[in-house]
C-alpha positions as CSV (number, residue, x, y, z in Angstrom):
1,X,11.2,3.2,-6.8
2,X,14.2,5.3,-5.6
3,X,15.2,6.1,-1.4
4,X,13.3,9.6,-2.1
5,X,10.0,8.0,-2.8
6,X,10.4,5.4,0.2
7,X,11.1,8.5,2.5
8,X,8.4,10.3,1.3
9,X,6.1,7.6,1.8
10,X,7.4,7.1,5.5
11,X,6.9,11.0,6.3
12,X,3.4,10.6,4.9
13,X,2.7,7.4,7.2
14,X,3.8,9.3,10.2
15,X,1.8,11.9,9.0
16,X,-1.6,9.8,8.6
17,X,-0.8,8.0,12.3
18,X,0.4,11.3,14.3
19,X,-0.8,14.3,12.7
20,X,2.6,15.9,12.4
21,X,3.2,17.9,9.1
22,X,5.5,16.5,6.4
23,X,7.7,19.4,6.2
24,X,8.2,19.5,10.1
25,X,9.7,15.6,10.1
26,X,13.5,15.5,9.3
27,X,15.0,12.5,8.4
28,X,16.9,12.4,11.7
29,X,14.2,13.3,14.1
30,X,13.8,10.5,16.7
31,X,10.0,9.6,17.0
32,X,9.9,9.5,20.2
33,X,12.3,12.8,21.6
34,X,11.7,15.0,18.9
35,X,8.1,13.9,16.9
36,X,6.7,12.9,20.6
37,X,5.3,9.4,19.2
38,X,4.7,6.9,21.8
39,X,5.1,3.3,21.5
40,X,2.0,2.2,19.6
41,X,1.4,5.1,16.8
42,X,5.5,4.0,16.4
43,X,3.9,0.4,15.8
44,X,1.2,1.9,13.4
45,X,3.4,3.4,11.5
46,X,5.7,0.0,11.5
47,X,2.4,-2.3,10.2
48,X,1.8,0.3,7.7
49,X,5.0,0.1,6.2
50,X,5.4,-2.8,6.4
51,X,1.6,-3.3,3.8
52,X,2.8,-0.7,1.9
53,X,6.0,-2.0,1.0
54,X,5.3,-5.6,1.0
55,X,7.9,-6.7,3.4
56,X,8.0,-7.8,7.3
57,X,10.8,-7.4,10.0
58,X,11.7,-8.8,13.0
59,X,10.6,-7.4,16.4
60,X,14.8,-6.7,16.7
61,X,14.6,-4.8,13.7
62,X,11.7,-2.7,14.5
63,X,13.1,-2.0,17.8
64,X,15.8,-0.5,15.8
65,X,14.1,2.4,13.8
66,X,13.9,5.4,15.8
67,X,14.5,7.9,12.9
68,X,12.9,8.2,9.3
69,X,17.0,7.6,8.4
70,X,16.5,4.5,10.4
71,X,13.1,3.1,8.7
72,X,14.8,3.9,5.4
73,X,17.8,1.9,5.8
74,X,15.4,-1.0,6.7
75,X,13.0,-0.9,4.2
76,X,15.5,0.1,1.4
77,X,17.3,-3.6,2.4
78,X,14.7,-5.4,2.7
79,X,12.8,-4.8,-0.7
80,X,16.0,-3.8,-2.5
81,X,15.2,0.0,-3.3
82,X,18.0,1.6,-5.6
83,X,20.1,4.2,-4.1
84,X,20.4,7.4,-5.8
């Protein structure tokens, strides 16, 4: 699995929780500013990342994703995804 696929998968996520169309999230949208997603669809989308991808993070971590770029970077380090 390659940092496309993992960013695909978190789009589709955000997706399934808020509605929003794929092609409208950019990596750098913040979820809350620009995607409107209050605190618990953000935590939807946090557990179901966290199935999907088989790891878990801290509460300080997941206070620290407020971007798909964000999620990435933690999920990428945590289950060791290569960078293309």
């Amino acid at each position: 699995m390659d940092v496309e696929v993992v960013r695909a998968k978190i789009k589709q996520a955000i997706h399934r929780v808020a509605g929003i169309e794929v092609a409208a999230i950019s990596d750098t949208a913040s979820y809350e500013t620009d995607l409107g997603l209050d605190s618990l669809s953000i935590l939807e989308i946090a557990v179901e990342l966290e199935n999907q991808f088989k790891f878990h993070a801290s509460d300080e971590e997941l206070s620290s994703i407020h971007t798909v770029q964000d999620a990435v970077a933690l999920i990428t380090k945590k289950v060791g995804v290569e960078v293309a």
